[in-house]
Structures are given as C-alpha cells and as structure tokens.
N, C-alpha and C positions, 0 to 999 in steps of 0.2 A: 841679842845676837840674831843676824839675821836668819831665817829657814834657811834659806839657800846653801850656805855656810855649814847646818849641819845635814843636807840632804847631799850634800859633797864629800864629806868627810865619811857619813857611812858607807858613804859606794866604793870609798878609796879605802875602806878598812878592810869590806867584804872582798876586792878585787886583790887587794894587797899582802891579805892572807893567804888566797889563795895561791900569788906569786910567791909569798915563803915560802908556802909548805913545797912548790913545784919546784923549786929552786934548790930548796934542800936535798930532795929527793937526786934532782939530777947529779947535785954534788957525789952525793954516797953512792950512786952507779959510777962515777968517773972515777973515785978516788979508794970507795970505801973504808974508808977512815971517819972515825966517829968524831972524832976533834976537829976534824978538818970540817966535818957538815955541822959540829952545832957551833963553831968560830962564824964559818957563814949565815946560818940560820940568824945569829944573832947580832952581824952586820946588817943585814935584809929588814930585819925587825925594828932597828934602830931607825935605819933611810925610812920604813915607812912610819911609824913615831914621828919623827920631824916632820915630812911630809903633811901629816896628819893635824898637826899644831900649828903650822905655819896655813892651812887651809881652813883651819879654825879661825886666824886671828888675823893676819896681813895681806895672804896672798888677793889681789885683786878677781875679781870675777871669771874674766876670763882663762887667768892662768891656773888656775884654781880646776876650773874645768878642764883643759887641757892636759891636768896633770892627771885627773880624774880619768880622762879616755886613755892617754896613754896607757898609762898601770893596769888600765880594764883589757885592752887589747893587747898587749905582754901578753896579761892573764888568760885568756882566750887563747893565742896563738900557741902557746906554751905546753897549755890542757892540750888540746888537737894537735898538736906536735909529737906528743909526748904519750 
C-alpha cells in the first residue's frame, strides 16, 4: 500500500472525528433528544468509514486529498463556529 494512502486516511480519521463529535453536539443543542443525536452520530460515523476505505483502496490521488481538505476544513470551520 502506498504511504500516501495511509497518510491520507489518518488525517481524514483525525478531521473526521472531530466532525462527529461537532456534529453530534450540535444535533443535541437543536433537538435534545438522545435518539435523534446517536441516529446521527452514527450516520456521520458510517459516511466517514466509507470515506475512509474507499481512500484506502480506489479513490485516485487527487480526490482522495480533496476529500482529505474538505472534512479538514468542515472541521475547522465548524470548531471556530461553534
């Protein structure tokens, strides 16, 4: 496996968690209902799973990275939003 592939995937793990857990959070301030944030939480967790695998094994270089900044910068904007 290439480095690349997995110096990608850990940066989308670390940014990506962080987008759960911020994501969760805002659910349970808008709704407060606990079924409603761990239904989310664990839609969130799925997308970044697949994400995750699919940048392990097919996504091409570039897209791979771009998916990489996006989720980074959610994550960033989100934090400082938030």
């Amino acid at each position: 496996m290439e480095p690349w592939r997995l110096f990608a995937t850990a940066l989308l793990v670390a940014g990506g968690l962080v987008l759960v857990l911020v994501v969760m959070a805002k659910v349970r301030d808008r709704t407060g209902r606990a079924g409603t944030t761990a239904a989310t939480g664990a839609v969130a967790f799925t997308v970044l799973a697949l994400l995750c695998l699919l940048a392990m094994t097919v996504l091409p270089e570039p897209v791979a990275w771009s998916v990489v900044a996006v989720v980074g910068t959610a994550a960033a904007v989100l934090v400082l939003v938030g």
